[in-house]
C-alpha positions, 0 to 999 in steps of 0.5 A: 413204900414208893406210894406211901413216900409220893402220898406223904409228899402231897399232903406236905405240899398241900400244907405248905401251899395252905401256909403261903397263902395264910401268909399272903392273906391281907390282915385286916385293920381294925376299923369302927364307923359312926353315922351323924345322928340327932340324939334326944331323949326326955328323961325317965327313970329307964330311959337308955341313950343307944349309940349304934357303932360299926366294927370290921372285926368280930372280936374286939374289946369294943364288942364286949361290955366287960372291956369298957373302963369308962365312958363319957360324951363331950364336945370336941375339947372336952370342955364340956363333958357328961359320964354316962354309965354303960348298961348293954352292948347289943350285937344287931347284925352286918352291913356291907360297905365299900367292900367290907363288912361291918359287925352292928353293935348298939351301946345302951347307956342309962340316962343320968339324972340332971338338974336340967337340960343338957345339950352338946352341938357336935358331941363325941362318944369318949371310951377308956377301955381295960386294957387303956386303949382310948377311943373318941368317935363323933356322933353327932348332936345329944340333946338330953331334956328334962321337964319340971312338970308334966301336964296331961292336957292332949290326950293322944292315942298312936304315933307314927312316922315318915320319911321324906317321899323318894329318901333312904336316908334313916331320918324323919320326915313327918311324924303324925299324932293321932289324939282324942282331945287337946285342951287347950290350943298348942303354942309350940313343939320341939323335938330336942333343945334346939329343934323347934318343929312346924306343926298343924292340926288336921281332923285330931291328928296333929302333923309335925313337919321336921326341917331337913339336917344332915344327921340321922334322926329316927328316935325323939320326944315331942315337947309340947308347949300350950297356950298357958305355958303348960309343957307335956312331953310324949316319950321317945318313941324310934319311929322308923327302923331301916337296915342299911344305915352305910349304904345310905348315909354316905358323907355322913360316916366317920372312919376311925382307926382301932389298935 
């Protein structure tokens, strides 16, 4: 009896040592992170803007497609602001930053058919979740492109990409078109609305060299504008995939608070 009386006490003590120390654990505060990113998609009918978020919790409302109300981009006073719907939330992994892990979750959202090009300089991602919790994060620049007419006047073969010799950071550097013919001579290349690039042509490949800003940059189209004012558009293409996007991008990250 004395033996069963001093086991029974071990087990309570040990339950109760386990409780003490649930109790005394640190509760973790929902976090999402976001990383400056130059957005820009050329229009087609199943063409998905993504927008990459960082959670510090593996369940919330943010990780489940069925949480979102509604969703839309804007610049920061909302002044101008474009409803894109929400297709897929994807779950793409961890990352540890700054003593913590971070759950990856990739937001596809349909691109909406426009009139005409669209462009929001500092753009935020608005969400209204279901259960009315409002959440507006900063991702950087959305250049959305739209062409009237489509030429086939370069007839180009592969695409590759690089970065800048001796950077981590996930951003394009130069990205280099393999062709077999173009027709008429290039007058001039952007990669989004705003982003005009230097170019050279070098034995049918054509080298685009992309100017240094502080936002990641992994994913365009190119616009090509020829000599007779002809545009050709090569379609997004992500150009480098990199696996330790916060560990690299430092200043570039925004915190946020989640209720």
């Amino acid at each position: 009896m004395k033996h069963f009386i001093s086991y029974f006490s071990i087990i309570l003590l040990a339950i109760f040592m386990v409780l003490i120390i649930r109790h005394n654990e640190p509760k973790v505060s929902p976090k999402i992170l976001t990383v400056s990113k130059y957005y820009s998609y050329l229009y087609s009918s199943d063409q998905k803007i993504t927008v990459p978020i960082y959670l510090n919790v593996e369940h919330h409302p943010l990780s489940d497609l069925e949480s979102y109300q509604n969703t839309f981009i804007s610049n920061e006073e909302e002044s101008k602001k474009l409803e894109i719907s929400l297709v897929t939330v994807e779950k793409k992994g961890t990352e540890a930053y700054l003593n913590d892990f971070y759950h990856i979750y990739h937001l596809h959202f349909s691109m909406p058919y426009l009139a005409g090009d669209y462009y929001i300089e500092d753009c935020y991602l608005n969400i209204l979740l279901a259960n009315d919790e409002e959440v507006k994060v900063y991702i950087g620049k959305m250049s959305l492109i739209y062409l009237d007419s489509d030429s086939n006047l370069f007839d180009w073969s592969s695409l590759s990409g690089i970065k800048k010799e001796n950077s981590f950071l996930s951003r394009l550097s130069e990205i280099h078109v393999d062709y077999f013919e173009s027709i008429l001579d290039i007058e001039s290349i952007f990669i989004g609305m705003d982003l005009e690039v230097t170019f050279k042509n070098e034995a049918s490949k054509l080298i685009i060299y992309i100017p240094y800003q502080a936002y990641l940059l992994d994913n365009v189209p190119i616009i090509i504008t020829f000599s007779n004012t002809e545009k050709q558009g090569i379609m997004n293409f992500k150009y480098i995939v990199d696996y330790h996007i916060l560990k690299e991008s430092g200043p570039l990250i925004h915190a946020y608070a989640l209720d």
